[in-house]
Phi, psi and omega in degrees: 000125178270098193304002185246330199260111189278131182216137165236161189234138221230146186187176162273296182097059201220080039206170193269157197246184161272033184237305186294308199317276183308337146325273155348292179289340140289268232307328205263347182257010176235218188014088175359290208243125133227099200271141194286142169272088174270138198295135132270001175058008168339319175292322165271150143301144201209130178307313174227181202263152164342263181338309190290312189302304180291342178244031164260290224277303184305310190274015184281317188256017171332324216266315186310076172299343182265017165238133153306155149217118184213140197274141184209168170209160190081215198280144171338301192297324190265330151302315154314297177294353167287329183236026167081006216272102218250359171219101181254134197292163173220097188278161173231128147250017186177185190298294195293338168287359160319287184295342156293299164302350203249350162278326169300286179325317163314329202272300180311323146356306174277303182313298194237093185276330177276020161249108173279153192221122151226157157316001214293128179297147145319114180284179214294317203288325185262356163271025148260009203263135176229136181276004142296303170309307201289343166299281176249036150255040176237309180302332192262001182088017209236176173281111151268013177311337194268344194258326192226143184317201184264315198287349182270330163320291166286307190290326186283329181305304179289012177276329174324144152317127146268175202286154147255000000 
């Protein structure tokens, strides 16, 4: 772990899965500092509000003393350099999030050249799990237990249907 090197992992987060987690939790044993970024998201729609988005992800990482969590808008680059920051994590689950992620790194590259973009692979169990998906099989009535903690949970529940 390098004890000086501040990285941020940057997302909408609506809602954070046990995929942002594990990410977060590699990230935070190779990293000093890693503070979460959460979106405000002005382009999207979003399940929950800012505020709701910002206390699932503190208590999903409570245990984690090196990661932060703070909220931003606009560009990436100007939130990284706000927080000192010299690494921004990237999770990949597949080809194509790859291929997304790796033109977006490019860009940033040019925007913020002293912010290096890395990778971390998903691991087997969390690449199909998306906070899209988990969004609407919470919507559709369907089970999200395997994807998201328990507090992440209880806030998706009440978004169910109810049954009739």
């Amino acid at each position: 772990m390098s004890s000086s090197v501040i990285a941020v992992y940057p997302g909408t987060f609506d809602p954070i899965t046990l995929g942002h987690e594990d990410i977060v939790r590699r990230a935070a044993r190779l990293f000093g500092t890693v503070v979460l970024g959460v979106a405000i998201a002005h382009h999207k729609k979003t399940l929950f509000s800012l505020e709701a988005r910002m206390a699932m992800v503190q208590e999903a990482l409570a245990d984690c003393p090196n990661v932060r969590v703070a909220s931003f808008q606009g560009l990436v680059r100007d939130f990284a350099r706000a927080q000192g920051a010299t690494v921004m994590v990237r999770g990949v689950r597949s080809m194509t999030d790859f291929d997304y992620e790796f033109q977006l790194s490019g860009m940033n590259r040019h925007l913020a050249p002293e912010v290096e973009t890395i990778f971390l692979n998903a691991l087997d169990i969390h690449q199909c799990v998306s906070s899209t998906m988990v969004r609407e099989i919470t919507l559709l009535g369907g089970e999200v237990e395997r994807f998201v903690s328990s507090g992440v949970l209880r806030r998706l529940n009440a978004h169910r249907p109810i049954s009739k």
